[in-house]
N, C-alpha and C positions, 0 to 999 in steps of 0.2 A: 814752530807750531805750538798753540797755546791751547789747553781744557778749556771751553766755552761752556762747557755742562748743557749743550742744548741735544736733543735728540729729537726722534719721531719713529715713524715707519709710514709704509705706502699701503693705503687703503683704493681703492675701485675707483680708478681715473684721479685720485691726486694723492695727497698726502695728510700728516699728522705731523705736526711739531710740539712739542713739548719743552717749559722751560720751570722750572720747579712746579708748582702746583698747579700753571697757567699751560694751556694746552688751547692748540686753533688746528682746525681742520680745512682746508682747501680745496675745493672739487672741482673739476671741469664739467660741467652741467652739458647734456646734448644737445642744448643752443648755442652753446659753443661760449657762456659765459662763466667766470670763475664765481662760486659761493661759500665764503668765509662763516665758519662757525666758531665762534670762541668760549672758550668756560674755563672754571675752574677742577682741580682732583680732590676729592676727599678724603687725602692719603693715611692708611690705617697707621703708618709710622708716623706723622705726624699725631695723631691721638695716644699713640703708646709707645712711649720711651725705649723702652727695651727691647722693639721693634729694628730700633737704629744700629743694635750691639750687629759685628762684623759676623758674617756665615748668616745669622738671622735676616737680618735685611736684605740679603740676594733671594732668598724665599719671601719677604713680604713685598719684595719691588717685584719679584716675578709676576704675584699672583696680580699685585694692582697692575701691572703692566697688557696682563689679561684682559681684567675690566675694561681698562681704559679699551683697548685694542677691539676689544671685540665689539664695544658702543659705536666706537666711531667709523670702525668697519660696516653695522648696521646703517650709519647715518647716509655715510658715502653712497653706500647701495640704494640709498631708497629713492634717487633720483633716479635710476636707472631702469627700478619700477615702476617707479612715476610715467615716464615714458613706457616703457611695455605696458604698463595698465591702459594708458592713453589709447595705445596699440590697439589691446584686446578690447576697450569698451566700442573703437569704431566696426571693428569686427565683428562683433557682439552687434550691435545696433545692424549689422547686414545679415546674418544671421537671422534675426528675429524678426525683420523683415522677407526673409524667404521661408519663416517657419523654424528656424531651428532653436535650438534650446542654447540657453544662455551658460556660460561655462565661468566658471569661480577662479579668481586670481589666485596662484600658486604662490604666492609670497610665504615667507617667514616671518610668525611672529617672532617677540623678544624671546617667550619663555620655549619654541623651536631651537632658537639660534644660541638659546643656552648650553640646550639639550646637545645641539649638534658639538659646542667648543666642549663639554665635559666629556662628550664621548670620543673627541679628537683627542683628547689627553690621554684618556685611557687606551687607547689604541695604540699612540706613540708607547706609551710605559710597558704596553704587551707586547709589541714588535721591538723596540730598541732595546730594553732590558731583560722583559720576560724570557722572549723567543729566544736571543742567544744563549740563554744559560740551557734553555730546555734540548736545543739541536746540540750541544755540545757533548750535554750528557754522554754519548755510545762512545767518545774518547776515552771514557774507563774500561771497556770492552778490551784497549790497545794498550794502554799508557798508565802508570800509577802513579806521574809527575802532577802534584797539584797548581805548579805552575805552567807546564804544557797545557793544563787546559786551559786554567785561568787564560792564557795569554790568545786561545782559540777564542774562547767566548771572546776577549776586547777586539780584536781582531773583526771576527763575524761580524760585532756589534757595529765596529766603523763601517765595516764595510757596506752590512745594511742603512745605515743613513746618508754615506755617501751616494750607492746606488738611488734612493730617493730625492736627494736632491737633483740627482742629473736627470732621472725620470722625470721630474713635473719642469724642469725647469726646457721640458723639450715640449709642454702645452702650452699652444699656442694663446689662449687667454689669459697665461702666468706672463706671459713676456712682458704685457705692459704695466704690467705689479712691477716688475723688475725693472723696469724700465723708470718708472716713479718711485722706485727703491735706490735707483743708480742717482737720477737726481737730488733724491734727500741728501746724501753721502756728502755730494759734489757741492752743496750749500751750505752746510759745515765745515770743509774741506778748506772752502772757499774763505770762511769766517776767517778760521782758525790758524789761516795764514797769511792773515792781516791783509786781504783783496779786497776792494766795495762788491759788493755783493750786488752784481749785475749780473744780466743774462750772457753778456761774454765771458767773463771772468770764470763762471759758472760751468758753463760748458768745458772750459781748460782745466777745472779741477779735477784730480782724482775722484773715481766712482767707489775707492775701496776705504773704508775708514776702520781702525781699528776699535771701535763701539757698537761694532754691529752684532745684529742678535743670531746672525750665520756663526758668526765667532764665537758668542758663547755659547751655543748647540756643540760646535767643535769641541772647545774647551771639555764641556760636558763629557761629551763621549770620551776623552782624553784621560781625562781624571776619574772615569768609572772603572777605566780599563786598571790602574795605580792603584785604585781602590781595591778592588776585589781580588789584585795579586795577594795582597796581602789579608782578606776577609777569606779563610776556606773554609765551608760549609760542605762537610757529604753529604748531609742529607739532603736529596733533592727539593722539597715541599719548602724546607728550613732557607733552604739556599734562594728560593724564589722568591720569599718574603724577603729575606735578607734586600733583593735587590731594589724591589717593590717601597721597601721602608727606609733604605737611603739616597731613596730622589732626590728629597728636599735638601738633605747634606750633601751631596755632588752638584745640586743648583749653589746652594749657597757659598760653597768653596770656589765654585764656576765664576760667580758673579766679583768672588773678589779679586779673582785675577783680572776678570777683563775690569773691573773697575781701575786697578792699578795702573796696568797697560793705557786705561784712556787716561790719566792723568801725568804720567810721564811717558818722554821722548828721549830714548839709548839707545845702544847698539845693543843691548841685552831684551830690552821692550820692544827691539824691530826683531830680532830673533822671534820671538815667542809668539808674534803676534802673525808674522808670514803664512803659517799654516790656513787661520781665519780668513786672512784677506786674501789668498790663495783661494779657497771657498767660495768667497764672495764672489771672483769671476764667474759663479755658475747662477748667483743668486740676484746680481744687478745686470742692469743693459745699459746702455749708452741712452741717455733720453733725450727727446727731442726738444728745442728751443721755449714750445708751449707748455712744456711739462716743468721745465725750469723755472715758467713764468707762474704756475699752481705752487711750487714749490718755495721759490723767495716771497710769495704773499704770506706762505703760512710762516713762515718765518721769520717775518716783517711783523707778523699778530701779535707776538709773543716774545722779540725782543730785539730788543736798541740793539744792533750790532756795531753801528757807528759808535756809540758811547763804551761800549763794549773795549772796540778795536783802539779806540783815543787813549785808552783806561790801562788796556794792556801793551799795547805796540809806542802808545804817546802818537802826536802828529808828523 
């Protein structure tokens, strides 16, 4: 198995591929055909150098990873409006032919769908960070151990996120996110161990890659818990900033493990990485043969895998 540096995620009936600055999106449209979007990233480390320095750049690929993710998550969606408006305007049109009053499409604008991803950030930072430190607190009531608590709060922490994960991953219109998440995997998978990249081949691949963004969530929670054995804070207020203000140094220390991990193959990098791809069994699904067929297009947008595979593997 060989680094291919290609990535993506799954957006509303297809996916996203990404290969340095070049990025395609692939949809399964409700007519039942595929529509390829391709562009370029305007990547903020690419303009500033010291962007690129190690721990920084898991924070500047995070946030571009955001942009990126949440446009093309927009874009994917708006076919799907497109149809429900379609819906509602014949509805409409009956309606207003028996007199009734005309009713305004629920859509989300951009500067909505902004509001909604800032305020999903801040909710995770209040639930996975904030919250354990504040429930933990009454363990001084018991205990004067500051690693007995410490070790409650990581604890709590995982537990709350693992809890979340298995709760949405039991809604049913997450499954097929997962399911177009399983196939992303399974076409890198595929790449990356020198297969043509077909829809058979595809299907036999592993759905768990160790680049996925389950794994560095894990990671995260992992290293916040390491973190803060050793950060102790009594004062309550002090201790909640504390945790508040080292997000972006628990991403960035985050991002460079699994950066590591995707680029080398051991028994020390299959260790580390099982936790994650452990994980992922809650976060991918097996997909089906059309999903695979949205999946290799986006993939096919954005890069030569045959030149790739000749390059690295030889014929």
């Amino acid at each position: 198995m060989k680094y291919s540096g290609i990535g993506g995620q799954a957006v509303m009936e297809g996916i996203m591929m990404r290969n340095g600055n070049r990025y395609a999106v692939a949809v399964r449209k409700p007519d039942g055909e595929i529509e390829v979007m391709e562009n370029t990233v305007n990547s903020f480390s690419d303009r500033h150098a010291w962007a690129k320095w190690p721990v920084i750049r898991g924070v500047v690929s995070f946030g571009d990873s955001l942009v990126l993710g949440m446009s093309t998550l927009m874009w994917s969606a708006s076919f799907e409006e497109t149809e429900e408006k379609e819906k509602e305007d014949s509805a409409e049109k009956a309606e207003i032919a028996d007199g009734d009053k005309k009713k305004e499409s629920g859509a989300l604008t951009k500067g909505e769908m902004t509001m909604t991803v800032v305020l999903a950030i801040l909710l995770a930072v209040g639930i996975f960070m904030v919250l354990p430190t504040v429930l933990v607190g009454f363990l001084k009531h018991f205990t004067d151990s500051a690693f007995l608590i410490a070790l409650a709060e990581g604890v709590l922490r995982l537990a709350l996120f693992i809890a979340y994960v298995v709760s949405i991953s039991l809604m049913q219109d997450i499954r097929r996110v997962y399911m177009y998440h399983g196939s992303e995997h399974k076409c890198i998978n595929c790449i990356e161990h020198n297969l043509p990249l077909t829809v058979e081949n595809v299907m036999k691949s592993s759905k768990e890659h160790k680049r996925c963004g389950t794994s560095f969530l894990l990671i995260v929670m992992l290293i916040a818990i390491l973190l803060f054995m050793f950060i102790r804070i009594d004062n309550m207020l002090l201790r909640i900033l504390s945790r508040i203000l080292l997000v972006p140094v628990i991403a960035g220390i985050s991002y460079e493990i699994l950066r590591f991990t995707g680029r080398h193959d051991n028994k020390f990098v299959y260790l580390i990485s099982r936790p994650g791809m452990w994980m992922q069994g809650l976060t991918t699904r097996e997909p089906t043969e059309d999903m695979v067929e949205v999946a290799i297009q986006a993939v096919e947008s954005v890069f030569d895998w045959k030149a790739w595979q000749e390059e690295n593997f030889g014929k």
